[in-house]
Backbone bond lengths (Angstrom), bond angles and torsions (degrees), N, CA, C in turn:
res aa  C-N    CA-C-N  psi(-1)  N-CA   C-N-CA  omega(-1)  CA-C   N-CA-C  phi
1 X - - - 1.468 - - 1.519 109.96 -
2 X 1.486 127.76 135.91 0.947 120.13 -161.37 1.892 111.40 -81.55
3 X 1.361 112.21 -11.41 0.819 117.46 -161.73 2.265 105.16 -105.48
4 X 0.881 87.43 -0.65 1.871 115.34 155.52 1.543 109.43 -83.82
5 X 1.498 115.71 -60.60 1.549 76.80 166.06 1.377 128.12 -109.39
6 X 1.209 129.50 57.61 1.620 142.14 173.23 1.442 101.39 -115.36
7 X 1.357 110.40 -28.08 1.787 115.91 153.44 1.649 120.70 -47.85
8 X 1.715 93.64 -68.08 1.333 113.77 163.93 1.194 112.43 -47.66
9 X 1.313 122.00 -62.36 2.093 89.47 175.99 1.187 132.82 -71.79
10 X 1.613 107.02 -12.49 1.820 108.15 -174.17 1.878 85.82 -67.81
11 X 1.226 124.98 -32.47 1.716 105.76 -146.74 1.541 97.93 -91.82
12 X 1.344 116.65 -4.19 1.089 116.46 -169.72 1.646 112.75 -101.47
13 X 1.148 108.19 -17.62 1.362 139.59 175.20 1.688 98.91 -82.64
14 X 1.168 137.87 -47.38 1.807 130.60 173.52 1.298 92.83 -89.71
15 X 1.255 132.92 18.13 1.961 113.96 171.83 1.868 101.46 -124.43
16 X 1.399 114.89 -36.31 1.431 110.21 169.45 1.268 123.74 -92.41
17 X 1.073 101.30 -32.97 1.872 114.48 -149.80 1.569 126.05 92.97
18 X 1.502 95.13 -6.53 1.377 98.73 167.64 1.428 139.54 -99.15
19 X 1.521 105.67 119.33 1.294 123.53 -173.02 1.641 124.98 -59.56
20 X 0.924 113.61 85.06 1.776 107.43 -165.18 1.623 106.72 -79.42
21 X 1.064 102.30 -24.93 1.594 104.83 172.41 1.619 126.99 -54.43
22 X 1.159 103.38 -18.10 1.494 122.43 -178.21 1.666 108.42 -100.52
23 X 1.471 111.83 -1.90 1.805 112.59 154.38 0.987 106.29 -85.13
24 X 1.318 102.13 153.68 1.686 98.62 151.70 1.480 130.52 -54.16
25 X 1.334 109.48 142.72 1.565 126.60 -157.99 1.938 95.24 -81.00
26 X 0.842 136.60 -66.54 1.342 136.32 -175.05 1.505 115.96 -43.23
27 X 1.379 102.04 -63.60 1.403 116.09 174.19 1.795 125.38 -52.35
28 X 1.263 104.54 -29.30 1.509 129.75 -159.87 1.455 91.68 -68.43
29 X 2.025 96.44 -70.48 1.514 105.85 -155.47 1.372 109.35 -74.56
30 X 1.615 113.92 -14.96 2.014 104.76 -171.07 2.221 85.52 -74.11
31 X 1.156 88.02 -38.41 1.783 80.57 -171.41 1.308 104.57 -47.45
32 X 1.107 123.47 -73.93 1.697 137.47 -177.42 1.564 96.88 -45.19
33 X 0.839 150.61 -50.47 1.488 137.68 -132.45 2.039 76.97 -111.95
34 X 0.863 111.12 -58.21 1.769 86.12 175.73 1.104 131.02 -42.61
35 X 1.622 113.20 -46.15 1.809 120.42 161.16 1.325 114.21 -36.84
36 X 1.234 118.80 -58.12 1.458 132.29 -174.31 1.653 120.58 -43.36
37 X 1.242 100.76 -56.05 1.356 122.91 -164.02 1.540 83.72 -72.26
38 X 1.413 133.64 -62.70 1.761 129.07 -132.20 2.008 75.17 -84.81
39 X 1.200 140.42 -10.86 1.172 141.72 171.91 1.568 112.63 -78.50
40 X 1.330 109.54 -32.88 1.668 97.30 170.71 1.469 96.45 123.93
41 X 1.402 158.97 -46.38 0.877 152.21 4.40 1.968 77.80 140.97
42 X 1.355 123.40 156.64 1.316 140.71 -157.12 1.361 122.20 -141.98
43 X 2.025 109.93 -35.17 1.510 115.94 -165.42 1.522 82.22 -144.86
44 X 1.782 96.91 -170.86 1.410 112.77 157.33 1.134 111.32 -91.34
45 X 1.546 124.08 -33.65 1.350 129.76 -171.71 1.297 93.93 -55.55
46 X 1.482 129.67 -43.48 1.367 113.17 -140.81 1.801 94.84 -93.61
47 X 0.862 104.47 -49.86 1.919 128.64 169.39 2.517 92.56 -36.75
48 X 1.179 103.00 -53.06 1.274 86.82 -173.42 1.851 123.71 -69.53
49 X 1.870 83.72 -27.58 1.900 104.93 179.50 2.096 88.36 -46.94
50 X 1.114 85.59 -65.26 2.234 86.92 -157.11 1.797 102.44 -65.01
51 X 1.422 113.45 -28.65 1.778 107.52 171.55 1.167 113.53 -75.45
52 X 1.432 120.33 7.70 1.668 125.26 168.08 1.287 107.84 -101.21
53 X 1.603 138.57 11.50 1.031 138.03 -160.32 1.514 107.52 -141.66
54 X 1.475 103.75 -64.34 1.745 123.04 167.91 1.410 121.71 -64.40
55 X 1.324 123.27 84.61 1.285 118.86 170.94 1.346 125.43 -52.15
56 X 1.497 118.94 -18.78 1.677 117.63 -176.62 1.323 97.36 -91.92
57 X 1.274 140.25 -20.65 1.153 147.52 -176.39 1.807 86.11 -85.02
58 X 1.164 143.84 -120.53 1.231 114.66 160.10 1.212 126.30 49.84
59 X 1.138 111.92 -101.74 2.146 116.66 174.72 1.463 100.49 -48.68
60 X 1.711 111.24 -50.97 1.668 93.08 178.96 1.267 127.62 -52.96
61 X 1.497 119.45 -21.17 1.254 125.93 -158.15 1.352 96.11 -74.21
62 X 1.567 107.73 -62.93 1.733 121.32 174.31 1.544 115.96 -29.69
63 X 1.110 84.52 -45.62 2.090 86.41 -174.54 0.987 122.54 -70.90
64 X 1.546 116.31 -21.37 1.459 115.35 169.95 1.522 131.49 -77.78
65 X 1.574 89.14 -26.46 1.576 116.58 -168.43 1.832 97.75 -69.92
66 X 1.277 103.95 -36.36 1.511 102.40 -179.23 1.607 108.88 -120.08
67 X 1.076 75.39 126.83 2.099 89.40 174.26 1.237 114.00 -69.11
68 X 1.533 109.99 127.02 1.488 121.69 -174.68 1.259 106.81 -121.82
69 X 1.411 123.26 75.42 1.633 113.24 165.23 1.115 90.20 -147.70
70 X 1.322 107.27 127.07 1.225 143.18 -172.42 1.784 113.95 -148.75
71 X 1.423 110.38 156.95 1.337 112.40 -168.64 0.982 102.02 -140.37
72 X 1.686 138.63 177.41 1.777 137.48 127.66 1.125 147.94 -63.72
73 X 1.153 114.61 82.71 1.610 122.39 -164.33 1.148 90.84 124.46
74 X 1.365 173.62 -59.51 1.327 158.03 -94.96 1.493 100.98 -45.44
75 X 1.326 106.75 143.82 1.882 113.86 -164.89 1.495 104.64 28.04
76 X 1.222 98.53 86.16 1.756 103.24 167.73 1.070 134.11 -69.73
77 X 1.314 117.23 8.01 1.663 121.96 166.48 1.511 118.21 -94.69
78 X 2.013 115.22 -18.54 1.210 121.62 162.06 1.594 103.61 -46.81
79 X 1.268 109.40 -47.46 1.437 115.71 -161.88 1.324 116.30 -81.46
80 X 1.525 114.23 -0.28 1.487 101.36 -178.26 1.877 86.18 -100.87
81 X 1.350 122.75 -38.33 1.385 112.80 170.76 1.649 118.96 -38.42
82 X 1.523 106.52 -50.73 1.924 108.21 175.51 1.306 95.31 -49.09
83 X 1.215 124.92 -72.28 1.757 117.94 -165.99 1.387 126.23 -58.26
84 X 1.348 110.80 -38.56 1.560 107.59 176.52 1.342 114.62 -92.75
85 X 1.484 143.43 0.65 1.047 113.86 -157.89 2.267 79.56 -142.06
86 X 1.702 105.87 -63.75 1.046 107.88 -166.84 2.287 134.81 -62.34
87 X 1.959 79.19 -36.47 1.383 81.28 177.60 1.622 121.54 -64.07
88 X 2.235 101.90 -38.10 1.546 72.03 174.56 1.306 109.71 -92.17
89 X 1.067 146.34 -3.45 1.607 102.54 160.37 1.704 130.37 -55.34
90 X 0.978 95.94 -31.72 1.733 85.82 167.51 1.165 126.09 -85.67
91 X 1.706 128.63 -26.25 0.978 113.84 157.56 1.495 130.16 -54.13
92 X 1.636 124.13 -30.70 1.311 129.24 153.87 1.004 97.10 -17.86
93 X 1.627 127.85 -83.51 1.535 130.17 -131.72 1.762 112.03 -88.96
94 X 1.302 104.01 -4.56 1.489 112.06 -171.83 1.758 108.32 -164.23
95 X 1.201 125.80 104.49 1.563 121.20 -170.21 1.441 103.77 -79.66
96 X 1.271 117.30 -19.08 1.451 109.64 176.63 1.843 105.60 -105.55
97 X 0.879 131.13 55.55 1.417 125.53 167.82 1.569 130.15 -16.25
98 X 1.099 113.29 132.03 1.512 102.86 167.31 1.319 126.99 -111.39
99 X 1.227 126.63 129.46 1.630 128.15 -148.35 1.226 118.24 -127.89
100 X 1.467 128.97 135.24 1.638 115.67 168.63 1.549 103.41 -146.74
101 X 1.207 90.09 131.69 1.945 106.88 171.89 1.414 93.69 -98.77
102 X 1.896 103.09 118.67 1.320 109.04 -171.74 1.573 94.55 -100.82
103 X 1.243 139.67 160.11 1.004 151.99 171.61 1.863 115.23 52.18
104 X 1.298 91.72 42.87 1.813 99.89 -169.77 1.555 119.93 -79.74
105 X 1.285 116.26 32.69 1.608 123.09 169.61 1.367 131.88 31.82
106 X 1.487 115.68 -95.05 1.767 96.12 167.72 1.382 102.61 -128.73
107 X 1.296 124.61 44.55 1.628 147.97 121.07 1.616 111.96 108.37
108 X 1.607 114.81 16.46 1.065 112.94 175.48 1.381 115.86 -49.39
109 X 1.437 133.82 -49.85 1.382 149.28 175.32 1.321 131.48 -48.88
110 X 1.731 111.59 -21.89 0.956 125.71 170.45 1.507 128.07 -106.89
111 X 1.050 87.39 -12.92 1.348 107.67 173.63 1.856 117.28 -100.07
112 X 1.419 109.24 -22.86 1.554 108.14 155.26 1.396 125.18 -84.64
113 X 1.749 101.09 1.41 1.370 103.89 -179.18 1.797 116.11 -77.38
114 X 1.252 101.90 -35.12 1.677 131.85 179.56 1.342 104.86 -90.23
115 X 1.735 133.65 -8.56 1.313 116.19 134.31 1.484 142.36 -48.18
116 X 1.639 85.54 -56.30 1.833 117.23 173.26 1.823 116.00 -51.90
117 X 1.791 82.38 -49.40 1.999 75.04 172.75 1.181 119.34 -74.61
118 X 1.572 119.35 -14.59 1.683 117.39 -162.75 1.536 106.70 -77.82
119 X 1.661 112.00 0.67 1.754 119.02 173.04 1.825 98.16 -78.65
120 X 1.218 101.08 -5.87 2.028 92.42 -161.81 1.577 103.80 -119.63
121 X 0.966 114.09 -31.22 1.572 116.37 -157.17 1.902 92.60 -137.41
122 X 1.844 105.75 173.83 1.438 110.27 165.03 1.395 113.28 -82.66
123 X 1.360 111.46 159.90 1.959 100.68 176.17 1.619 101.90 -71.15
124 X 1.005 132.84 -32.58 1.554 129.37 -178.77 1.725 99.38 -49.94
125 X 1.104 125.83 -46.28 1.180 110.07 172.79 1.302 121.10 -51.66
126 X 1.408 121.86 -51.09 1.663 134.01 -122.94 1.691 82.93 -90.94
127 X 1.458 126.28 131.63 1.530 145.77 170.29 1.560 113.99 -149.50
128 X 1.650 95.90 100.46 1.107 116.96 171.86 1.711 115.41 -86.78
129 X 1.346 113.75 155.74 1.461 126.57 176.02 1.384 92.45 -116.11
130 X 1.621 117.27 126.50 1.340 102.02 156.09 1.781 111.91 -152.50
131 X 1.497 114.79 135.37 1.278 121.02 -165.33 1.185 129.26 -104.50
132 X 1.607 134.62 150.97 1.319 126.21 153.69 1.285 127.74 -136.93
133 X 1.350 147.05 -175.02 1.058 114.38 158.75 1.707 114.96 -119.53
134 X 1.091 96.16 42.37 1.643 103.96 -176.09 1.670 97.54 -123.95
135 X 1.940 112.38 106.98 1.395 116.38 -171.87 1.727 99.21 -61.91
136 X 1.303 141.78 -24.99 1.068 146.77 -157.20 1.442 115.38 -62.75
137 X 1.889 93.74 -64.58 1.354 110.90 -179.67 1.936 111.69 -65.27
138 X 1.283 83.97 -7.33 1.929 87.03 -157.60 1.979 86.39 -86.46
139 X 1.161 113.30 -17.77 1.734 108.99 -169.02 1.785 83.97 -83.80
140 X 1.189 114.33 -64.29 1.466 106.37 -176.55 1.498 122.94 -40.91
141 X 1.543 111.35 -32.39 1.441 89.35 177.45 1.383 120.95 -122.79
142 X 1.613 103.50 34.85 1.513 115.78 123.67 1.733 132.38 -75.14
143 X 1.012 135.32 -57.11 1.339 142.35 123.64 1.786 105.87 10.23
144 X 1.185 106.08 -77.51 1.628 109.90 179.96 1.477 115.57 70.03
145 X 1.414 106.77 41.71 2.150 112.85 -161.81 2.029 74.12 -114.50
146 X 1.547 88.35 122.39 1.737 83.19 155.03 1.024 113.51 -156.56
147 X 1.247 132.12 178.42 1.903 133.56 -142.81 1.598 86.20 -112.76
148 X 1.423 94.53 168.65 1.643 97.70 -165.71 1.527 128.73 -78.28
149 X 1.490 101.40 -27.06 1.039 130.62 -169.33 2.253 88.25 -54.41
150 X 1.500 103.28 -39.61 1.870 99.29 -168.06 1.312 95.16 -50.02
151 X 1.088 127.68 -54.26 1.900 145.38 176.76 1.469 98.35 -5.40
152 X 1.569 124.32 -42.50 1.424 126.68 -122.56 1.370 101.42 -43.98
153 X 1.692 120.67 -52.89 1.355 148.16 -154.10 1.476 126.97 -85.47
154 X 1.627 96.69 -15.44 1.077 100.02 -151.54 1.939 102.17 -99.95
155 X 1.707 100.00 171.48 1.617 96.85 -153.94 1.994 102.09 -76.09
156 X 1.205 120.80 152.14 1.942 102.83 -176.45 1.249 86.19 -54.23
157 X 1.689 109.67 -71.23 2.122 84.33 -145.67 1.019 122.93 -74.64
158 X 1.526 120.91 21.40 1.290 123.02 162.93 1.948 101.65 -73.82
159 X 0.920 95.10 -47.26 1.795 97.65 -171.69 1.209 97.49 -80.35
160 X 1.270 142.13 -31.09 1.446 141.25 164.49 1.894 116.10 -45.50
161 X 1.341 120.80 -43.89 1.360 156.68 -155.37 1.557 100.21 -89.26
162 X 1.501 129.87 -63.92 1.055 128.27 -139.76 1.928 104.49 -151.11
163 X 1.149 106.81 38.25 1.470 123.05 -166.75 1.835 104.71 -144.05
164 X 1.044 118.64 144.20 1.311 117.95 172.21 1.869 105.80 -136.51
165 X 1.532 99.07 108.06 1.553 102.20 -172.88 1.564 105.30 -74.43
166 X 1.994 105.90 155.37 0.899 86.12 160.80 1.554 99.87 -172.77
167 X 1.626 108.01 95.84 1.432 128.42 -152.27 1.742 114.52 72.44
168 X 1.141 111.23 -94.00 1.546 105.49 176.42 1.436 102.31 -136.70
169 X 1.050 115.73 29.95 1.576 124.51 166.33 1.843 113.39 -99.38
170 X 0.891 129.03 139.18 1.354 125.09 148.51 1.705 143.42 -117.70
171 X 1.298 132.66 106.81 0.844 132.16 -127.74 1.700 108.12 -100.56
172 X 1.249 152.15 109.46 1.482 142.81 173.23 1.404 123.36 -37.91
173 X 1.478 123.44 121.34 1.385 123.47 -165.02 1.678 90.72 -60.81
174 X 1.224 126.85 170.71 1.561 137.33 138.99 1.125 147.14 -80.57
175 X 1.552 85.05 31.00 1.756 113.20 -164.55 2.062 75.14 -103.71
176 X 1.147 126.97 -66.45 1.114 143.80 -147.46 2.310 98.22 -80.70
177 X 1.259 78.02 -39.75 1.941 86.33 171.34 1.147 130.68 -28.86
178 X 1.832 80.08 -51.20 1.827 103.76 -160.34 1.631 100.36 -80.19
179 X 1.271 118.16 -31.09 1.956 106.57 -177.70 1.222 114.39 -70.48
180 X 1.318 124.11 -8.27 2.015 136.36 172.42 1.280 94.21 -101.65
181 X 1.632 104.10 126.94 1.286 143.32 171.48 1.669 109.71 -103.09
182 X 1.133 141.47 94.89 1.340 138.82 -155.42 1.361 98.61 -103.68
183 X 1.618 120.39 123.45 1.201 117.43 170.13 1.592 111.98 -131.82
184 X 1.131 128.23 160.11 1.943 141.73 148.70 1.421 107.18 -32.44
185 X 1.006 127.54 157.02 1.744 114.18 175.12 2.023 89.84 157.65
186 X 1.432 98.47 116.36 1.596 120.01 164.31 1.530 105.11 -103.42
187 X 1.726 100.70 104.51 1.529 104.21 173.75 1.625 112.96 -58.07
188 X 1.045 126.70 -9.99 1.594 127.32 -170.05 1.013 118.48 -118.62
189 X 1.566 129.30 10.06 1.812 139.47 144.67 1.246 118.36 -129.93
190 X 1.763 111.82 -27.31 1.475 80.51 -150.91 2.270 93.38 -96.75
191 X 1.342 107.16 -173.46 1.854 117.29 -164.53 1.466 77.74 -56.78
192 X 1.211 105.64 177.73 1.800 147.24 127.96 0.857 127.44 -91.07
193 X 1.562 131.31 104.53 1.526 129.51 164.70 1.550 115.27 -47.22
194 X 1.070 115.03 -147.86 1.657 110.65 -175.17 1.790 112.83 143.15
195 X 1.150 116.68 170.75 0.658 133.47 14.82 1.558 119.44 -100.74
196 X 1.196 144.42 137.08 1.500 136.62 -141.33 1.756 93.57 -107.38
197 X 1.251 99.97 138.10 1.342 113.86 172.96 2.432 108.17 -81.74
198 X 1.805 93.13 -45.57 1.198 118.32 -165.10 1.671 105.65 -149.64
199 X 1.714 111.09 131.43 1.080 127.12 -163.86 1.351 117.64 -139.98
200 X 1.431 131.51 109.78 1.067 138.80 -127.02 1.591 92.41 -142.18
201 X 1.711 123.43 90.78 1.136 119.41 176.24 1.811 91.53 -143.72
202 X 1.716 100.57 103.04 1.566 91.44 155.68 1.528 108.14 -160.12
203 X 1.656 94.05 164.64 1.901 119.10 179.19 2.123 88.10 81.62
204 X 1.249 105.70 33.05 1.920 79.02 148.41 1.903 96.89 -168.11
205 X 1.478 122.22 28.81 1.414 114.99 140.61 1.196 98.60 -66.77
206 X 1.153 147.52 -67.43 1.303 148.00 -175.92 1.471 111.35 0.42
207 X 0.960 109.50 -61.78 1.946 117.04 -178.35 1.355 111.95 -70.11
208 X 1.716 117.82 -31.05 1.722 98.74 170.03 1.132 132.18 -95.59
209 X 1.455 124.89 159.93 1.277 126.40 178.60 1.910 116.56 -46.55
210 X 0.853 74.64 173.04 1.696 100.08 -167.76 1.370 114.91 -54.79
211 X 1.525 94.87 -44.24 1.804 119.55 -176.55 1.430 106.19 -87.38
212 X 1.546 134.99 -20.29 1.060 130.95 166.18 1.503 128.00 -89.97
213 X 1.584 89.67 -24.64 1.902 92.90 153.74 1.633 119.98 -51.77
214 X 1.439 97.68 -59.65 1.539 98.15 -164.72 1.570 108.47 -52.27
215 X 1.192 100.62 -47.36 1.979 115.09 -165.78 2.175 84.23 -53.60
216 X 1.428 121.17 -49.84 1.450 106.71 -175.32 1.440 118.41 -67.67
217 X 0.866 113.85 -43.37 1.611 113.16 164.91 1.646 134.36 -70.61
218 X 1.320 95.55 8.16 1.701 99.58 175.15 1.885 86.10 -124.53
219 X 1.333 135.02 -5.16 0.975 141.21 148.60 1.845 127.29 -43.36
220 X 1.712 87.12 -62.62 1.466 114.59 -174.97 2.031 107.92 -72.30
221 X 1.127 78.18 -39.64 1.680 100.75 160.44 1.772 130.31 -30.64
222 X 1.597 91.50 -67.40 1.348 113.51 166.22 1.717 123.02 -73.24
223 X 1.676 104.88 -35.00 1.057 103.47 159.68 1.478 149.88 -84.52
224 X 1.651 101.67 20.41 1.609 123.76 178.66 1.378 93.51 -91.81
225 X 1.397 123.23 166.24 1.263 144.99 149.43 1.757 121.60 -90.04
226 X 1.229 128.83 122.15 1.600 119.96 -164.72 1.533 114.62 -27.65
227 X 0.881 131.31 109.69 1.675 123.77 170.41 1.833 107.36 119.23
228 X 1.487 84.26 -20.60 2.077 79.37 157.01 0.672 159.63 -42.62
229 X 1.723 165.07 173.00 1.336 158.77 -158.87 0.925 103.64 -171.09
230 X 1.584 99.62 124.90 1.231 120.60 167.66 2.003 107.59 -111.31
231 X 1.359 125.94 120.98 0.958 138.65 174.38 1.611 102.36 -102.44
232 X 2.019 91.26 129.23 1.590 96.21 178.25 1.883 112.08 -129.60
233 X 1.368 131.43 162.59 1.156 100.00 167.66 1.263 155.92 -91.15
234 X 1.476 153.16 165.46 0.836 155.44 -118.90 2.098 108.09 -76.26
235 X 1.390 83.12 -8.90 1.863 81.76 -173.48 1.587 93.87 -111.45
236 X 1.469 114.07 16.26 1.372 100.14 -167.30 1.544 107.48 -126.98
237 X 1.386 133.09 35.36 1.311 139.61 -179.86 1.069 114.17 -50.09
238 X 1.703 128.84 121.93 1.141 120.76 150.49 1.818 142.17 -70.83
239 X 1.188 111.09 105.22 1.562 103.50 178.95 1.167 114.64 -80.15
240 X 0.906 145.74 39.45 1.846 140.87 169.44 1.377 97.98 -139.75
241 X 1.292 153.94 6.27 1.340 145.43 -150.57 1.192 100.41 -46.62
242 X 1.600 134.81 -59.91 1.374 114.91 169.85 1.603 137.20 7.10
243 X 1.600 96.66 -60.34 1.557 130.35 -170.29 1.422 109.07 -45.09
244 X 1.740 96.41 -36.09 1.556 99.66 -160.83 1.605 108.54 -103.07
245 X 1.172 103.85 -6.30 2.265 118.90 -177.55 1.760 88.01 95.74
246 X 1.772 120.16 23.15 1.395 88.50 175.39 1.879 93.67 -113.09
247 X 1.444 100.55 172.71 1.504 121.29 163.34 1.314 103.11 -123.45
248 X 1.941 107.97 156.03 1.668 116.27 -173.12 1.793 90.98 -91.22
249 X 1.506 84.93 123.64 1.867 98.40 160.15 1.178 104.85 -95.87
250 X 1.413 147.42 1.19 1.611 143.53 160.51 1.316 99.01 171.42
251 X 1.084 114.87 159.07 1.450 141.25 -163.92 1.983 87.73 -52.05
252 X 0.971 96.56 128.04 1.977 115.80 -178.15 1.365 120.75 61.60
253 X 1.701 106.35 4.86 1.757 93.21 177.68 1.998 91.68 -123.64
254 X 1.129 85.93 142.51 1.663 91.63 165.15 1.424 100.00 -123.51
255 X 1.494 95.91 162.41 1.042 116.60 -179.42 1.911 110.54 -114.03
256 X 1.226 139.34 136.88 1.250 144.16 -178.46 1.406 121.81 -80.69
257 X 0.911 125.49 90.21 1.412 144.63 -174.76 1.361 121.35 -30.78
């Protein structure tokens, strides 16, 4: 009934802060309503009664709600553009950059970000911000343990350099740890710090509505500094950049006007 889960998001919306109404509606509820069912479970009403009670049920809920696959390098030619073309121009304009991987899951992204700069600058410099709002994924990529298969993309002596194997695990030196700052952060209420030199949010506008895109990108907007970049991913191009005070500096990064 549609009106079971518009319940389900109002209650879930005064118990997290999270707005589910601002995902997409199709995508949202087949996700949720599959959890439910392989849980035992009949409604949303009834599915929200025990996620008001069960905190591990809870985190599960979170994890589903947000997509966590993520890799190193994902489209590795985005990433040879950041290094050859984008970092130094901004490093030009600012040697200490300020950076945030917004919605960076279990931290591959932020952590290949402080690979990419460690070709330009020392890591003692390099201090990344990077957020999510899933506490789960955010413990994992403190931790920094990931299976090999994340590797797929990524350059050898980069994983040679800044990886510690161990069987089919690979582990993040703590040389690379220390420039990620891991914080809590709901892209769809809570501020933006700023002012951002470089902005690193891609592969999960994808899931929100249309109207909650724009409101994040006139967000991310405000939170650039003139001459900023915002890098997004590859399924997520903006055609109006105008809209937002940005212009395209290469195919997925704009720059803030």
């Amino acid at each position: 009934m549609p009106q079971d889960y518009e319940h389900f998001i109002s209650r879930i919306h005064q118990k997290t802060g999270i707005n589910l109404a601002l995902y997409k509606e199709a995508q949202m509820k087949r996700r949720l309503t599959s959890l439910y069912q392989k849980k035992g479970y009949s409604s949303f009403k009834e599915f929200f009664q025990v996620l008001d009670k069960d905190e591990q049920l809870m985190n599960e809920f979170l994890d589903r709600m947000t997509i966590n696959v993520s890799e190193f390098y994902r489209n590795a030619k985005r990433w040879e553009v950041l290094d050859q073309s984008i970092v130094p121009e901004l490093l030009s304009r600012n040697p200490n950059p300020k950076i945030w991987s917004a919605a960076c899951s279990t931290g591959e992204e932020p952590y290949t970000l402080a690979m990419v700069l460690s070709k330009h600058m020392p890591l003692s410099r390099i201090q990344i911000l990077a957020t999510d709002i899933d506490d789960n994924v955010l413990a994992k990529a403190r931790r920094g343990v990931y299976a090999e298969r994340s590797l797929n993309e990524a350059p050898r002596e980069m994983v040679e350099k800044f990886f510690r194997q161990d069987g089919s695990y690979y582990t993040v030196e703590d040389a690379i740890k220390k420039t990620v700052t891991f914080k809590k952060q709901n892209l769809l209420a809570d501020r933006f710090g700023g002012p951002f030199d470089l902005i690193v949010c891609r592969n999960v506008l994808i899931y929100f509505t249309e109207e909650a895109k724009e409101s994040i990108y006139h967000k991310f907007s405000q939170a650039l500094r003139p001459g900023g970049i915002l890098f997004v991913g590859s399924t997520e191009q903006i055609f109006n950049p105008g809209t937002y005070d940005f212009e395209t500096a290469e195919t997925f990064f704009y720059r803030k006007k």
